[in-house]
C-alpha positions in Angstrom: 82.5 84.9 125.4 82.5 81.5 124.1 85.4 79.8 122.3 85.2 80.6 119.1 83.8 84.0 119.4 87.2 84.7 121.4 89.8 82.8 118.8 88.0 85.5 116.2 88.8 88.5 118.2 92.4 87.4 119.1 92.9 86.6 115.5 90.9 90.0 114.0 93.2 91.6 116.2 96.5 90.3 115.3 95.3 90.5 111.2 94.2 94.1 112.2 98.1 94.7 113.3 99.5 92.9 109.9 97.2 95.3 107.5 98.6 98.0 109.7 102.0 96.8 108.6 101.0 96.8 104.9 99.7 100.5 105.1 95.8 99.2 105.0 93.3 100.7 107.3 90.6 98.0 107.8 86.9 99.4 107.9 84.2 97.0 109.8 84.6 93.8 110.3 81.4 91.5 109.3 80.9 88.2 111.1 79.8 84.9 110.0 79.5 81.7 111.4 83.1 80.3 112.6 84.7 83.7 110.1 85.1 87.2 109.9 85.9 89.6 107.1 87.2 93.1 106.6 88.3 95.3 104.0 91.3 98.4 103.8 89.3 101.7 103.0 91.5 102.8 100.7 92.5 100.4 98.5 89.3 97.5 99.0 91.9 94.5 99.5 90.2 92.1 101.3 91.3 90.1 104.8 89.2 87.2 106.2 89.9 85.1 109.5 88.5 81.8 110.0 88.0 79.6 112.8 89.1 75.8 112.7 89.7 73.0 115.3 92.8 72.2 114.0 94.3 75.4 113.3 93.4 78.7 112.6 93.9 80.7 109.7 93.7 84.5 107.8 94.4 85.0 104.5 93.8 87.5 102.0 95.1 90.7 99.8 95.6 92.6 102.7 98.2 90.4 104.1 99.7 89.7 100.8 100.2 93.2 99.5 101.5 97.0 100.4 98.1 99.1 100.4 98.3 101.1 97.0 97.1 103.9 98.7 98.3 103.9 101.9 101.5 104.7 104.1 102.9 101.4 105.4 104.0 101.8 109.4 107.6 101.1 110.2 108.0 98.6 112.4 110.0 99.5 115.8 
């Protein structure tokens, strides 16, 4: 697995876990060069995860907002 192949899983996986948070249920992931992007079934909002150097970075409706039809997961 090569470098930045592997910083995109680890960060799908930890954006995966903070939609779960939100109540979003994330449908495929699609992959692009040095990004990938995924959207909550339910409500559409968007969540993208980029690769960079420098630093790496998500952003997106999903981390910013409760899903609107979704049940958000209590933290333990």
């Amino acid at each position: 697995m090569s470098s930045i192949a592997g910083q995109l899983a680890a960060l799908k996986r930890i954006a995966e876990f903070s939609a779960r948070l939100r109540g979003h249920e994330l449908g495929e992931w699609h992959t692009g060069e040095g990004f990938a992007q995924a959207s909550c079934i339910r409500c559409r909002a968007e969540l993208r995860v980029y690769h960079s150097v420098i630093q790496p970075e998500m952003d997106g409706t999903a981390l910013e907002s409760l899903c609107s039809k979704g049940d958000v997961e209590r933290a333990a």
